[in-house]
C-alpha positions, 0 to 999 in steps of 0.5 A, spaced: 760 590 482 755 585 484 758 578 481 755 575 476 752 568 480 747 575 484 746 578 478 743 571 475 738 569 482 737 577 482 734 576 475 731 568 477 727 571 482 725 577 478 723 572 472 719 567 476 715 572 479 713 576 474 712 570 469 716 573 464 715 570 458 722 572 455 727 568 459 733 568 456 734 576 453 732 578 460 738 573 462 743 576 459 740 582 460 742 582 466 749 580 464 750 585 458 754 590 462 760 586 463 760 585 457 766 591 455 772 587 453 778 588 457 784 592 456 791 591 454 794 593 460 789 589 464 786 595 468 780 596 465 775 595 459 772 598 454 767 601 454 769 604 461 764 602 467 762 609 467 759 608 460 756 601 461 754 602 467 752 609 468 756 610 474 761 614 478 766 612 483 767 615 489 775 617 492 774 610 496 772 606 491 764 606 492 761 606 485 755 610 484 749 608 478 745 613 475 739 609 472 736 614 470 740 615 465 739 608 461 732 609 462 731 616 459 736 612 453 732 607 452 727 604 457 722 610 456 715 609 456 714 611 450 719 606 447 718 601 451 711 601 447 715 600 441 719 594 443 718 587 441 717 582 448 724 580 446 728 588 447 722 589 452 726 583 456 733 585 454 732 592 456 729 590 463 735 586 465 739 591 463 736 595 467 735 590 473 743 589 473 744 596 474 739 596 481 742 590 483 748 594 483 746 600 486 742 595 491 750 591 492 753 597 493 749 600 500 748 593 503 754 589 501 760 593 500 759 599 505 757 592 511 764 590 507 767 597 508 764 597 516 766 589 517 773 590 514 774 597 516 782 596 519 783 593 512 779 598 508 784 604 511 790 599 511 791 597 504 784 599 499 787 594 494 788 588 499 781 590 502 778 588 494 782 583 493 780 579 500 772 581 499 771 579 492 776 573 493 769 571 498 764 573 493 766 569 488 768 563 492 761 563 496 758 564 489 762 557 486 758 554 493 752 556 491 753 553 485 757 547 487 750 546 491 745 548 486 748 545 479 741 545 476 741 553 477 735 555 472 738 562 470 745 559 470 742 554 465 739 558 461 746 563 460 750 557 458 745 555 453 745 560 449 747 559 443 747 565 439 745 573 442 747 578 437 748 585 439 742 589 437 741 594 443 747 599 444 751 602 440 757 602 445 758 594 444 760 591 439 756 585 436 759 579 439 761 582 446 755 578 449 757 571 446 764 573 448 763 574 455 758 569 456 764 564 455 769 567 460 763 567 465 761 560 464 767 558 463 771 561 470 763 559 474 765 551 471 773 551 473 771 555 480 766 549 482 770 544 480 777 546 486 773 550 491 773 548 498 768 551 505 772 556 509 770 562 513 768 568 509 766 575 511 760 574 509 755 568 510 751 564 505 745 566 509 746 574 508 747 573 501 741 569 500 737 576 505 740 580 500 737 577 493 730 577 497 731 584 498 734 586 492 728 582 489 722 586 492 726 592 491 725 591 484 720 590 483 717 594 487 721 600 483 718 596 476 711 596 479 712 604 480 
């Protein structure tokens, strides 16, 4: 839902703020579940968003994460006790991806829906073409702008990360989608130009504040 470039400053900020001495596993935690690999026909991935993602879709396209079911699989109480700092890290990215996901969909996509609404009851395939088209090109800007990106340099330096933590990936799907990642930002910075989008750089920037307060708010609790 959220690009990747949001998962990764959302992740950033959590970091730095909580000092967390595992940096690298809470990374890709934060881009573990998109790791499902895509299908033949291109319309989808295995496994399906509604397992890596614990989420629902709407009739409109809204999806809905349910977070609650990941923490009772695998982030309780009782088994955060038992977890190295290292799967601590792991799991709290991946549960960091999910509410920032939770959070893009309340305050980007439905302002989206709001902004585009012509478009949106137009033609819904046009209408996520043209926000996502947005979302990815400001995030190639930011990273065009800010190449030394801490979280990013991170990813891309990791050089080995097994799955050992869900059983519903297979054990290189992370190192397998961190190439396609780093390899679609690299391309991306090297032919995007500024134009007008629907969403400014600014109102990004708000949004990974707020999604990083909320957060910790929520982990604090």
């Amino acid at each position: 839902m959220a690009s990747w470039m949001i998962h990764l400053r959302v992740a950033q900020g959590i970091y730095e703020k909580l000092n967390l001495p595992e940096k690298e596993a809470f990374v890709m935690g934060n881009i573990a579940p998109d790791s499902g690999v895509p299908t033949e026909d291109g319309t989808g991935f295995v496994p399906d968003a509604a397992v890596s993602h614990f989420r629902t879709v709407d009739e409109n396209g809204i999806k809905d994460v349910h977070e609650e079911q990941f923490v009772a699989r695998y982030f309780t109480e009782e088994m955060r006790e038992s977890y190295s700092e290292r799967e601590c890290a792991f799991y709290f990215g991946y549960l960091t991806h999910l509410l920032t996901d939770k959070h893009w969909a309340s305050k980007i996509v439905y302002g989206a829906k709001e902004n585009l609404s012509g478009l949106f009851e137009q033609d819904k395939a046009s209408f996520w073409k043209t926000v996502k088209r947005d979302w990815y090109d400001l995030d190639f800007l930011y990273l065009k702008k800010y190449p030394e990106f801490e979280a990013f340099r991170i990813y891309e330096g990791i050089k080995e990360f097994k799955n050992i933590y869900l059983d519903f990936f297979g054990e290189d799907a992370f190192e397998q989608r961190k190439k396609f990642i780093v390899e679609f930002y690299r391309k991306g910075v090297e032919t995007v130009e500024e134009r007008e989008t629907y969403l400014s750089p600014e109102e990004l920037d708000a949004f990974v504040e707020l999604a990083v307060e909320k957060i910790l708010k929520d982990y604090e609790e």
